[in-house]
N, CA, C and O atoms as a GROMACS GRO file, in nm:
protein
  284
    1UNK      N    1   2.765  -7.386   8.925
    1UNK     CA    2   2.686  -7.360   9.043
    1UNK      C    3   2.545  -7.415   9.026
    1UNK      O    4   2.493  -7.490   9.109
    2UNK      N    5   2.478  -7.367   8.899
    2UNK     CA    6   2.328  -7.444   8.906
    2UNK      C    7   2.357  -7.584   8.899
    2UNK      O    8   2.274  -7.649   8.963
    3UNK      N    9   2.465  -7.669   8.834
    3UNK     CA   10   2.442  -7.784   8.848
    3UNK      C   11   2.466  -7.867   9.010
    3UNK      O   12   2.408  -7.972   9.038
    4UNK      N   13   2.548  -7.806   9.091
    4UNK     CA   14   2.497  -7.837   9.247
    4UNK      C   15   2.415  -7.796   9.334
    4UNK      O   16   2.408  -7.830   9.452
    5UNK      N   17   2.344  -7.712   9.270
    5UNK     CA   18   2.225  -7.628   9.285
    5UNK      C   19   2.113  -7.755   9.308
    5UNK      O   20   2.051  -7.786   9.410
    6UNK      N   21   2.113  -7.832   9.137
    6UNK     CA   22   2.045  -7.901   9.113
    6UNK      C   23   2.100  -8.075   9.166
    6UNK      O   24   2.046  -8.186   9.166
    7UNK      N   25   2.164  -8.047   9.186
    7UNK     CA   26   2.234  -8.205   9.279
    7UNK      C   27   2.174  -8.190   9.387
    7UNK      O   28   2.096  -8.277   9.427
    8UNK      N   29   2.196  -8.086   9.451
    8UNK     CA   30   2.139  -8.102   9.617
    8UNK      C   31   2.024  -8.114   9.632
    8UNK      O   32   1.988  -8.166   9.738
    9UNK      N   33   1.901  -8.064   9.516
    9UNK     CA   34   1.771  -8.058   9.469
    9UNK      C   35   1.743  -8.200   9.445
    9UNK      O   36   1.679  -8.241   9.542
   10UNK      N   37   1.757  -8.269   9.383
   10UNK     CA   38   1.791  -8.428   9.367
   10UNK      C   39   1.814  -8.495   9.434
   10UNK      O   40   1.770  -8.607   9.405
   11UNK      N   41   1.880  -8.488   9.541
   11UNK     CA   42   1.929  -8.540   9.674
   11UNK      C   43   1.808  -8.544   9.770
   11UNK      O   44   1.751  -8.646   9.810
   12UNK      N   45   1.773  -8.396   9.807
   12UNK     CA   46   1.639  -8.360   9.880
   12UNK      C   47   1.554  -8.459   9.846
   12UNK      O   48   1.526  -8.552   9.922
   13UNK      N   49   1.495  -8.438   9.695
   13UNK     CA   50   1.407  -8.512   9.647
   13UNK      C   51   1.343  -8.630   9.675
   13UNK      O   52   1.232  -8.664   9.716
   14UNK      N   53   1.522  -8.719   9.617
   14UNK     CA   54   1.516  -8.877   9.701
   14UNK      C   55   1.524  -8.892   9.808
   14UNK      O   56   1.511  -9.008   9.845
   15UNK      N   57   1.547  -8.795   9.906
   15UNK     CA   58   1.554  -8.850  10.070
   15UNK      C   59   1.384  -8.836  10.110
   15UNK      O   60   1.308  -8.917  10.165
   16UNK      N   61   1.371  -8.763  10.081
   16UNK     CA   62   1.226  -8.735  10.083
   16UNK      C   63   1.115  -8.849  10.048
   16UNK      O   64   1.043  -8.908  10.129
   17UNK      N   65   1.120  -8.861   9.925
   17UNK     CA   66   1.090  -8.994   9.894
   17UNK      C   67   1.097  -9.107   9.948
   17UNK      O   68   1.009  -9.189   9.972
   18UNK      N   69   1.222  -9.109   9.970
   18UNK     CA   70   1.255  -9.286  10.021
   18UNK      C   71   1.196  -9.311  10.184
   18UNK      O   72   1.192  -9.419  10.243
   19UNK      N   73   1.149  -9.167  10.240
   19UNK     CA   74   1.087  -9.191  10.345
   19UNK      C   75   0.942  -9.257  10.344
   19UNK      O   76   0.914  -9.349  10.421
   20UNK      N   77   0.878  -9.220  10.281
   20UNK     CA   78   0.745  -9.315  10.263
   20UNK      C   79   0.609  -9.220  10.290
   20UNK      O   80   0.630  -9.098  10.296
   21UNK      N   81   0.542  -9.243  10.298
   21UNK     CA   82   0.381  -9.204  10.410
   21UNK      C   83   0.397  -9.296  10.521
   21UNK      O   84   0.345  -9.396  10.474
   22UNK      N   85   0.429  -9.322  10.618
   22UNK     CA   86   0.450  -9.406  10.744
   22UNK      C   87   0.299  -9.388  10.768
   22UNK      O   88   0.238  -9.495  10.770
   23UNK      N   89   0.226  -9.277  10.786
   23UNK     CA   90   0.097  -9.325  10.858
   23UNK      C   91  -0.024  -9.429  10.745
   23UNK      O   92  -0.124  -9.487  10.787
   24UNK      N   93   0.009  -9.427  10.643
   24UNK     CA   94  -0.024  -9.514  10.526
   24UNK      C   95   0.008  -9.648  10.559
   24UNK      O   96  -0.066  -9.742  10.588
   25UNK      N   97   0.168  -9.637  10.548
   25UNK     CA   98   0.203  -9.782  10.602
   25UNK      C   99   0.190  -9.851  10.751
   25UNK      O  100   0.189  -9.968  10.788
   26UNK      N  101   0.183  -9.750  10.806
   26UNK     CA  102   0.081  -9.856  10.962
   26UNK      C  103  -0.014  -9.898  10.932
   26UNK      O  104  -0.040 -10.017  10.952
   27UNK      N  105  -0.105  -9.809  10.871
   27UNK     CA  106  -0.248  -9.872  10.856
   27UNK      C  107  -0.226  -9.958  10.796
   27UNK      O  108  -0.219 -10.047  10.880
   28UNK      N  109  -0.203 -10.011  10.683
   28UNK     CA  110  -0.133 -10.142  10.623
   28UNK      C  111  -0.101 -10.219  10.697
   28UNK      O  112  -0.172 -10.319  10.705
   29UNK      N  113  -0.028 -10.213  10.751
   29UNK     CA  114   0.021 -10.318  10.852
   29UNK      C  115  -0.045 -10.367  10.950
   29UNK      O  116  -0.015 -10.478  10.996
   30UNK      N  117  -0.152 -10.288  11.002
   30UNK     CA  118  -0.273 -10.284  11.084
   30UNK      C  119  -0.344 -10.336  11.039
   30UNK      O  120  -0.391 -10.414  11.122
   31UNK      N  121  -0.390 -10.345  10.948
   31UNK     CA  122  -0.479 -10.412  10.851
   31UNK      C  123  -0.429 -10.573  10.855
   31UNK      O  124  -0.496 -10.670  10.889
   32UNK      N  125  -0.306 -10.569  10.814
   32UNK     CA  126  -0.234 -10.718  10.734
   32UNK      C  127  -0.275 -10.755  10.846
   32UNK      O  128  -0.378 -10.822  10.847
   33UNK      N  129  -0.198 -10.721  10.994
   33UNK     CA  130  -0.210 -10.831  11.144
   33UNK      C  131  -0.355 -10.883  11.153
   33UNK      O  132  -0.386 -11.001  11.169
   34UNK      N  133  -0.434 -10.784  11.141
   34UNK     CA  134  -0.573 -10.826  11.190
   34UNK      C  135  -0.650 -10.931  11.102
   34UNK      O  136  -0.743 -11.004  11.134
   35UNK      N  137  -0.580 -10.917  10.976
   35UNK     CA  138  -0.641 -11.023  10.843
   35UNK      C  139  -0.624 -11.158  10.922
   35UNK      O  140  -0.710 -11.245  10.934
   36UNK      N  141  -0.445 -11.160  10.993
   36UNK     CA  142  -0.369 -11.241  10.994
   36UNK      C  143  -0.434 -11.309  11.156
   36UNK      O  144  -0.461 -11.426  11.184
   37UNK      N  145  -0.439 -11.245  11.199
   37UNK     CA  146  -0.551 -11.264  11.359
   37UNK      C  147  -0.656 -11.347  11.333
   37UNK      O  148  -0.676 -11.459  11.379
   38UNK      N  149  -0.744 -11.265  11.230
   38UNK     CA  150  -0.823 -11.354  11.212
   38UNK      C  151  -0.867 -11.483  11.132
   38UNK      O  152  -0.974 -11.543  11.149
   39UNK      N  153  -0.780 -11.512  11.053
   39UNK     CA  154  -0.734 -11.611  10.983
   39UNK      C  155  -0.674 -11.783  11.067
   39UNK      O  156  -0.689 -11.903  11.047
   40UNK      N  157  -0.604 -11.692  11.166
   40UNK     CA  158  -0.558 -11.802  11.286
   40UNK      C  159  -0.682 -11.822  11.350
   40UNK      O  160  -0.718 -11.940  11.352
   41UNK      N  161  -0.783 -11.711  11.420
   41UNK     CA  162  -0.904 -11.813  11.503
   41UNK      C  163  -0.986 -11.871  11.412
   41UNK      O  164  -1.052 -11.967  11.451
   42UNK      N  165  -1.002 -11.820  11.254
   42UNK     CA  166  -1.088 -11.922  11.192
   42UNK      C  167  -1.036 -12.067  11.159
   42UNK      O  168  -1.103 -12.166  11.127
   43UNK      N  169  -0.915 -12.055  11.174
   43UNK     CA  170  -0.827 -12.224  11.174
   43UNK      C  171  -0.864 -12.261  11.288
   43UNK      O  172  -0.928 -12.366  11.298
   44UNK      N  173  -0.830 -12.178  11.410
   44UNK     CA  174  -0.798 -12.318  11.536
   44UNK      C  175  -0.931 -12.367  11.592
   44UNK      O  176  -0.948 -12.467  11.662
   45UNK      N  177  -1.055 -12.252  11.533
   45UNK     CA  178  -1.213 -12.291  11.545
   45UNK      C  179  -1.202 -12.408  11.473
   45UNK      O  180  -1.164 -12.508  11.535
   46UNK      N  181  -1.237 -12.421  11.313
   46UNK     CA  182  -1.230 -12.540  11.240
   46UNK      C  183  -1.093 -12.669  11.325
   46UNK      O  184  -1.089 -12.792  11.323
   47UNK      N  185  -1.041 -12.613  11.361
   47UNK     CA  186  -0.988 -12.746  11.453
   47UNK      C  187  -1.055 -12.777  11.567
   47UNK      O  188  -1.110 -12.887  11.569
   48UNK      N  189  -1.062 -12.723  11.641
   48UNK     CA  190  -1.139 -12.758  11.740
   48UNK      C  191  -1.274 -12.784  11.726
   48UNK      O  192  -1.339 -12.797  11.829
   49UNK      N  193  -1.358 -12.800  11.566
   49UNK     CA  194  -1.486 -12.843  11.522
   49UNK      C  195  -1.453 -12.984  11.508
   49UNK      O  196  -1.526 -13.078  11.537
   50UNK      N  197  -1.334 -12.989  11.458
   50UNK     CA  198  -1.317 -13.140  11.389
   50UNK      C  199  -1.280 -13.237  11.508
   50UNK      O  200  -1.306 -13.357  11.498
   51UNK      N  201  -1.209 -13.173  11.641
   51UNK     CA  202  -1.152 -13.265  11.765
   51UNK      C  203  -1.305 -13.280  11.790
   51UNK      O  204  -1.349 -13.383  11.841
   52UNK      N  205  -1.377 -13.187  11.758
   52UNK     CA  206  -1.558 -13.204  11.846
   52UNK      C  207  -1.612 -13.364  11.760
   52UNK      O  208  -1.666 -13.462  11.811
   53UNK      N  209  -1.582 -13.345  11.651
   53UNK     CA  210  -1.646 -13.425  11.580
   53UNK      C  211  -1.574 -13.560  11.581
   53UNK      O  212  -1.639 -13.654  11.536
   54UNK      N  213  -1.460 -13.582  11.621
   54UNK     CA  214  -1.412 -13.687  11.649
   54UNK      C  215  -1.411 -13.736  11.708
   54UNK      O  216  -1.394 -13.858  11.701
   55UNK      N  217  -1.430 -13.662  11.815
   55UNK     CA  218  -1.464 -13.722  11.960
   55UNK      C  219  -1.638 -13.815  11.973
   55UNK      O  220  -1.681 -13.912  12.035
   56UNK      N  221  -1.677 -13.744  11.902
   56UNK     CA  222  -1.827 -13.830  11.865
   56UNK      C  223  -1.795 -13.910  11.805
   56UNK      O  224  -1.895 -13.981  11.793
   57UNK      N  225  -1.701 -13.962  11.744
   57UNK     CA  226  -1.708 -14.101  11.649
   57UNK      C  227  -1.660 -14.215  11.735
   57UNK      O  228  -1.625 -14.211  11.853
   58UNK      N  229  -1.664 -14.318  11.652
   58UNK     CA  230  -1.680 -14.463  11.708
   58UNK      C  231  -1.501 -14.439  11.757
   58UNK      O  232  -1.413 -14.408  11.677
   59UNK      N  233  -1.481 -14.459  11.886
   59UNK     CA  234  -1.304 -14.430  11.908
   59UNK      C  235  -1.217 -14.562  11.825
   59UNK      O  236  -1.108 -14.541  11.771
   60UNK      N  237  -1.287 -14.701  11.825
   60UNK     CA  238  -1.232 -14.779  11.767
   60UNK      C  239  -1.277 -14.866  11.700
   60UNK      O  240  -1.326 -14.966  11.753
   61UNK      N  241  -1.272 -14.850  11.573
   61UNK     CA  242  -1.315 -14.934  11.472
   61UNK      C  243  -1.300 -15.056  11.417
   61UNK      O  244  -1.370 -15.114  11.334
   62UNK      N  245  -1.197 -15.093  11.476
   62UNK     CA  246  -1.196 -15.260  11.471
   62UNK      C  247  -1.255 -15.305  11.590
   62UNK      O  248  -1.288 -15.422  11.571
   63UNK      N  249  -1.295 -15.257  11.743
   63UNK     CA  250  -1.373 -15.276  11.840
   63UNK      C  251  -1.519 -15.314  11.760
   63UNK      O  252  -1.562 -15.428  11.750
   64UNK      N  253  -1.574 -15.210  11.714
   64UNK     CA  254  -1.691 -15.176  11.684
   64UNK      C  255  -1.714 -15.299  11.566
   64UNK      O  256  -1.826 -15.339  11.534
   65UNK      N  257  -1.632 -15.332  11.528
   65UNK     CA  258  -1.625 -15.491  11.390
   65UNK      C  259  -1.608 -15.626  11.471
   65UNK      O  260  -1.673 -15.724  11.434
   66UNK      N  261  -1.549 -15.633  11.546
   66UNK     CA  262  -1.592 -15.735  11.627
   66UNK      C  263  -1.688 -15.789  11.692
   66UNK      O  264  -1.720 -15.907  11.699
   67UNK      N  265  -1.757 -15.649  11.767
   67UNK     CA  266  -1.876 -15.673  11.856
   67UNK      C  267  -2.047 -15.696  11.807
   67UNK      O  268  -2.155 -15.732  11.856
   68UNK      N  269  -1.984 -15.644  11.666
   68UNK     CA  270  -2.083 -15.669  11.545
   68UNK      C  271  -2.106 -15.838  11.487
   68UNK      O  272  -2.205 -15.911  11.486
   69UNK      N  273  -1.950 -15.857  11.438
   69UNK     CA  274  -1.962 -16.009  11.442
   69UNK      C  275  -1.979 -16.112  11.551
   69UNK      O  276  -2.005 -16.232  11.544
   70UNK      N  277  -1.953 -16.020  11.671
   70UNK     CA  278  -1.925 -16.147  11.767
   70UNK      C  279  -2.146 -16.187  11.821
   70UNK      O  280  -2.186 -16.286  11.882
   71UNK      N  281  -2.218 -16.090  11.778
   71UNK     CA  282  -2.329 -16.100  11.811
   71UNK      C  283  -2.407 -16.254  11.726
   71UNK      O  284  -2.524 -16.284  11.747
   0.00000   0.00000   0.00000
């Protein structure tokens, strides 16, 4: 008898366990997205710095070698 006493005690235990802290793990997860949020607008900023900056450059560079020599 104590040893299914102590089975079902064991059982409890791990079910218990294997459930988690859920409000722990949202915040986690809450956390990760927002890392992850902001990680994407600091990329598509730095892209859209570099379309800025390209757009200022000479569009064609063998244009720009010709009109040089052709002077």
């Amino acid at each position: 008898m104590k040893k299914l006493v102590l089975m079902f005690v064991a059982i409890a235990a791990v079910s218990f366990a294997s459930c988690g802290n859920k409000a722990a793990d949202q915040a986690a997860k809450q956390a990760d997205s927002i890392r992850i949020a902001d990680s994407i607008a600091a990329a598509e900023a730095e892209a859209a710095a570099a379309a800025a900056a390209d757009s200022t450059a000479t569009p064609d560079s063998a244009a720009a070698a010709t009109t040089t020599t052709a002077q």
